[in-house]
C-alpha positions in Angstrom: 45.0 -61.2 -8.6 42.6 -61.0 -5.9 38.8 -61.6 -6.6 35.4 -59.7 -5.0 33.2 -62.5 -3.6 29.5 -61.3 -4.2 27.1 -62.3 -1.6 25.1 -64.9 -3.0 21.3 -63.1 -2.0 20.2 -60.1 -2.9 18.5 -58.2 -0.4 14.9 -58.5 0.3 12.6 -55.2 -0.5 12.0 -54.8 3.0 15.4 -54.6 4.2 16.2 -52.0 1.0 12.6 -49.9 2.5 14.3 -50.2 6.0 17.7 -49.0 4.6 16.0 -45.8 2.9 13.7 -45.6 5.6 17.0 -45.1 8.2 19.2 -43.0 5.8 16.4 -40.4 5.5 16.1 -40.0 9.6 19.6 -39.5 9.5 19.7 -36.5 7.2 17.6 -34.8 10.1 15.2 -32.4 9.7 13.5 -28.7 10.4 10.2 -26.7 10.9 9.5 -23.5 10.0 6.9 -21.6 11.9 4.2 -19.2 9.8 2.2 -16.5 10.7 -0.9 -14.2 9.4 -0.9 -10.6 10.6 -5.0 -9.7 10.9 -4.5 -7.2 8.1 -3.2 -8.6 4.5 -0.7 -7.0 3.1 -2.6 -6.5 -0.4 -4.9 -4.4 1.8 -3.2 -2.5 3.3 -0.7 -1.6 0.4 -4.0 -0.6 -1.7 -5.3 1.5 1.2 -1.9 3.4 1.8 -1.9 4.2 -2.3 -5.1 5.2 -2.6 -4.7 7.5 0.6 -1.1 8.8 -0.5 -2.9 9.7 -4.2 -5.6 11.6 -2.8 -3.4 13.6 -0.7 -1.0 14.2 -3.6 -3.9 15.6 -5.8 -4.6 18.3 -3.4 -2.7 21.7 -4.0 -1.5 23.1 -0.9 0.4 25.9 -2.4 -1.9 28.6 -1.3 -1.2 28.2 2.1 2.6 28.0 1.4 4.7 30.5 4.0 1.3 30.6 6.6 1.6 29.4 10.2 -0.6 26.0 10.1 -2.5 24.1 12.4 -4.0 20.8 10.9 -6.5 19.5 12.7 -7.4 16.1 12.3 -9.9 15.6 15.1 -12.9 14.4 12.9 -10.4 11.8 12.0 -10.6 10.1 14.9 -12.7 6.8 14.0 -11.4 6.4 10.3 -9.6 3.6 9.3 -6.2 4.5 8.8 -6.6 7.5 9.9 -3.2 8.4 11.1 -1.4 7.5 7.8 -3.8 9.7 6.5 -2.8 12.8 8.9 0.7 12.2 8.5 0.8 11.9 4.6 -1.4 15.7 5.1 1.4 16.9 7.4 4.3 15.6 4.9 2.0 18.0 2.2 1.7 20.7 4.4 5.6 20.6 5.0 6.3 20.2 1.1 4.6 22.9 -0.1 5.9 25.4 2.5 3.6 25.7 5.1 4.7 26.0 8.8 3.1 23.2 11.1 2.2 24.9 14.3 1.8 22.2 17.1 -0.2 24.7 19.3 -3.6 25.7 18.0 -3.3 29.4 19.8 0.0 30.0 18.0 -1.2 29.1 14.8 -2.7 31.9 11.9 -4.4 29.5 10.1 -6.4 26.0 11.1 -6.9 23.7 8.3 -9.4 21.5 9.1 -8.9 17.6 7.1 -12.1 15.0 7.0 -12.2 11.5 5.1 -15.7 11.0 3.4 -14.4 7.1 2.7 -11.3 5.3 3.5 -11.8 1.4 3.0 -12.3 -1.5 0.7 -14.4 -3.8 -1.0 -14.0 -7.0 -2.9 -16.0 -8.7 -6.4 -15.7 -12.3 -7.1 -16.5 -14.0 -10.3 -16.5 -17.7 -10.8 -17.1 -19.6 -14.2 -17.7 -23.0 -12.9 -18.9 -25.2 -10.0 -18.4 -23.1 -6.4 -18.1 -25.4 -3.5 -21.1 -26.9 -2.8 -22.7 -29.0 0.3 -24.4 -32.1 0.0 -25.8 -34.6 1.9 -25.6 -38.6 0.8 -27.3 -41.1 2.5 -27.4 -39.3 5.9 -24.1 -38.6 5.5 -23.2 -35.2 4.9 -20.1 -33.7 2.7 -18.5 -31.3 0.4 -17.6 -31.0 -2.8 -14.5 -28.9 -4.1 -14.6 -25.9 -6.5 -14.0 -26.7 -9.7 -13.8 -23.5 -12.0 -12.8 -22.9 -15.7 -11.9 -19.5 -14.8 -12.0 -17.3 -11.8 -10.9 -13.4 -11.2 -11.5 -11.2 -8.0 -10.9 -7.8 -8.0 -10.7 -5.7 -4.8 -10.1 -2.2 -4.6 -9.6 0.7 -1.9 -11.0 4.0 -2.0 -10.1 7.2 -0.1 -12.5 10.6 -0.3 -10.4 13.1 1.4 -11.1 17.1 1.7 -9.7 19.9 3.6 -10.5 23.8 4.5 -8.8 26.1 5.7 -9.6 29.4 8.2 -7.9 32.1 10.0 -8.2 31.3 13.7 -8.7 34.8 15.0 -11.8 35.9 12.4 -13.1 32.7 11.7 -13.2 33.7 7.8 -12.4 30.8 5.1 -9.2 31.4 3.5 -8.9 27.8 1.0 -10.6 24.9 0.5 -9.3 21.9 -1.7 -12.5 20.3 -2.8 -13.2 16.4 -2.7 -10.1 14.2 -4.0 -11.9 10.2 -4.5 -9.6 8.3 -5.2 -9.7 4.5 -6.0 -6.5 2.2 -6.0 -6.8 -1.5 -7.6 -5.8 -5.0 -7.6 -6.4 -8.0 -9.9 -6.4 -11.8 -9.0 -7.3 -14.2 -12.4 -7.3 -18.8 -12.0 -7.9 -19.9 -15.5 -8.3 -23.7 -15.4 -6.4 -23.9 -12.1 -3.5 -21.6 -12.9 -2.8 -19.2 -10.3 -3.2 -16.3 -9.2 -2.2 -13.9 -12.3 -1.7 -10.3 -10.0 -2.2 -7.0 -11.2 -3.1 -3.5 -10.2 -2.2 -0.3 -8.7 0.3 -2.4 -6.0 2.2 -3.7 -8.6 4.4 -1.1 -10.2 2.7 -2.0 -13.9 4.2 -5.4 -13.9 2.1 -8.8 -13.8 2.8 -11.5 -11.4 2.3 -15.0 -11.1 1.8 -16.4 -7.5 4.2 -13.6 -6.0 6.9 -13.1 -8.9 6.8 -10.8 -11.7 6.3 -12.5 -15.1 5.9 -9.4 -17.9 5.4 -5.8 -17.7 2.6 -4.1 -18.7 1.7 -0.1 -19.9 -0.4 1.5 -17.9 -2.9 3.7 -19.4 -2.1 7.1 -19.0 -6.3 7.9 -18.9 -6.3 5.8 -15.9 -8.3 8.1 -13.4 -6.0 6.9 -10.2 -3.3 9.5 -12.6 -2.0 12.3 -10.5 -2.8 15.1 -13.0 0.9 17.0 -13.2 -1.3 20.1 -13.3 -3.2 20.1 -9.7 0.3 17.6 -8.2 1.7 19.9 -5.8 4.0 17.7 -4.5 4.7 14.1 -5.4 5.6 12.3 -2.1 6.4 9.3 -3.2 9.7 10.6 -5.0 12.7 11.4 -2.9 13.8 14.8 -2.3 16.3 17.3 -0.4 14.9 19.8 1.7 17.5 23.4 1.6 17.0 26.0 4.4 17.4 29.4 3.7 20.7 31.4 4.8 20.3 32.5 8.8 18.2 35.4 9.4 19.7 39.0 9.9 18.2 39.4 13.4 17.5 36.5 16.2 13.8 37.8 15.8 13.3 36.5 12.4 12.0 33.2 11.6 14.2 30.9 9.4 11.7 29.2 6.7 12.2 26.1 5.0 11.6 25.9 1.3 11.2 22.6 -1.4 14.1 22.5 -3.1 12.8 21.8 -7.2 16.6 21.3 -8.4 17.4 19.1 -5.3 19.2 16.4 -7.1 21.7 19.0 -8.1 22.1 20.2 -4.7 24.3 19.0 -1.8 22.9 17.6 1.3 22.7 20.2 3.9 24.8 19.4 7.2 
C-alpha cells in the first residue's frame, strides 16, 4: 500500500488571493455595449395609443364609397404627425372610402388637424429630494431618500376632421373633437421599484420590466373606445375581400371591410 505524502505548509493567503486572482483572468471575459434612442420607448408607446384611440373614435362611415382626398397639410409641425396621417388613412380605407392621391381627381377633401399631440409628466415624492449642500467650503450632495415616490405621465391627442366636396366647396361631414388621454404609472415605496402600470401595459402590473399580476380595467375608464361611435377597431387584425370583377372595364372595383373575416379565406 502506497501512501499520499502531504506537504508539510499550507499555503500562505497571498498565494491562495494570487491563485483566485489567476483562475478568474483565465475564465476571460466580455462587454456589452448600450444605447438610449432620444425618444423613450414609454413615450412614444403612450403617444402612438393615445393617437390610434382618437382616430378609432371617429366614425368615418358617412364618407364610405366617396372618392377621398385627406389632406394633412396643417399637420405639418405636429409631433408625430405622420403616425397620425397614416392611422387617418388606415380609417379612411376601413370604412370604405377611396383614397385619391391627386387632389383634382378626388370628390371629396377631408381636411385632418391635431389641436394637441404630446405629453406631460407629475412627480410626487414623500421624503427627502436630493439636496445640495455646502460643508466647510466644500461643496456636496446628498442622495434622495424617499418613503414613497410615484410619477405619472400621460399623452394626449385632440384630433378633428371635416370634410367638403372639392368642386362646390360645401361641407359634407365633420367628426367633432376626439381628446383623448393615454396613461402610465411609475410607484418606489421604501426603495422598491418601479411598480408600472397604465394604458401601455395591456392591464397587467409590472415590476422593473416584468409582469407581476393582472389587473381589471375599469370599463368607465374615459380612454374606452365607445362600441357605439368605433367604426373601426385598428388594432385588431382583419381580412380585406374585394368585390367580384366588374361587368365592364369602365367600372371601378370597390373594396369592402369584410365583418365575418375570420370565417373567410385569404384572397389570392
Amino acid at each position: 500500500m502506497r501512501f499520499i505524502r502531504l506537504p508539510a505548509q499550507i499555503p500562505s493567503p497571498c498565494c491562495l488571493v494570487a491563485l483566485a486572482a489567476a483562475a478568474l483572468l483565465a475564465g476571460g471575459c466580455g462587454t456589452t455595449r448600450w444605447s438610449d434612442t432620444k425618444r423613450t420607448a414609454t413615450e412614444q408607446l403612450l403617444v402612438s395609443d393615445a393617437v390610434e384611440r382618437a382616430v378609432m373614435r371617429i366614425d368615418m362611415r358617412p364618407l364610405a364609397g366617396m372618392d377621398v382626398f385627406l389632406d394633412a397639410a396643417f399637420m405639418d409641425d405636429v409631433a408625430d404627425g405622420k403616425y397620425l396621417t397614416s392611422a387617418l388613412r388606415h380609417q379612411l380605407l376601413a370604412s370604405d372610402c377611396r383614397l385619391i392621391e391627386k387632389r383634382e381627381d378626388a370628390d371629396v377633401i377631408v381636411e385632418a388637424r391635431a389641436g394637441a399631440v404630446g405629453t406631460d409628466r407629475n412627480d410626487l415624492l414623500l421624503g427627502v429630494p436630493a439636496t445640495s449642500v455646502s460643508i466647510a467650503g466644500n461643496g456636496t450632495s446628498l442622495p434622495e431618500m424617499a418613503l414613497a415616490k410615484r410619477t405619472d405621465q400621460r399623452a394626449v391627442a385632440k384630433v378633428s376632421l371635416f370634410a367638403y366636396e372639392r368642386a362646390t366647396g360645401r361641407p359634407v361631414w365633420q367628426s367633432g373633437f376626439q381628446n383623448v388621454a393615454s396613461h402610465t404609472r411609475d410607484r418606489w415605496m421604501f426603495g422598491t421599484g418601479p411598480f408600472q402600470d397604465g394604458d401601455i401595459y395591456e392591464d397587467r402590473v409590472e415590476f422593473a420590466g416584468r409582469q407581476i399580476r393582472k389587473q381589471r380595467r375599469d370599463s368607465k375608464d374615459a380612454g374606452d373606445v365607445p362600441a357605439k361611435t368605433q367604426a373601426v377597431d385598428l388594432s385588431r387584425p382583419r381580412v380585406f375581400a374585394t368585390l367580384p370583377a366588374p361587368a365592364s372595364p369602365d367600372e371601378d372595383r370597390l373594396i369592402t371591410a369584410d365583418v365575418g373575416s375570420s370565417d373567410m379565406p385569404l384572397v389570392r
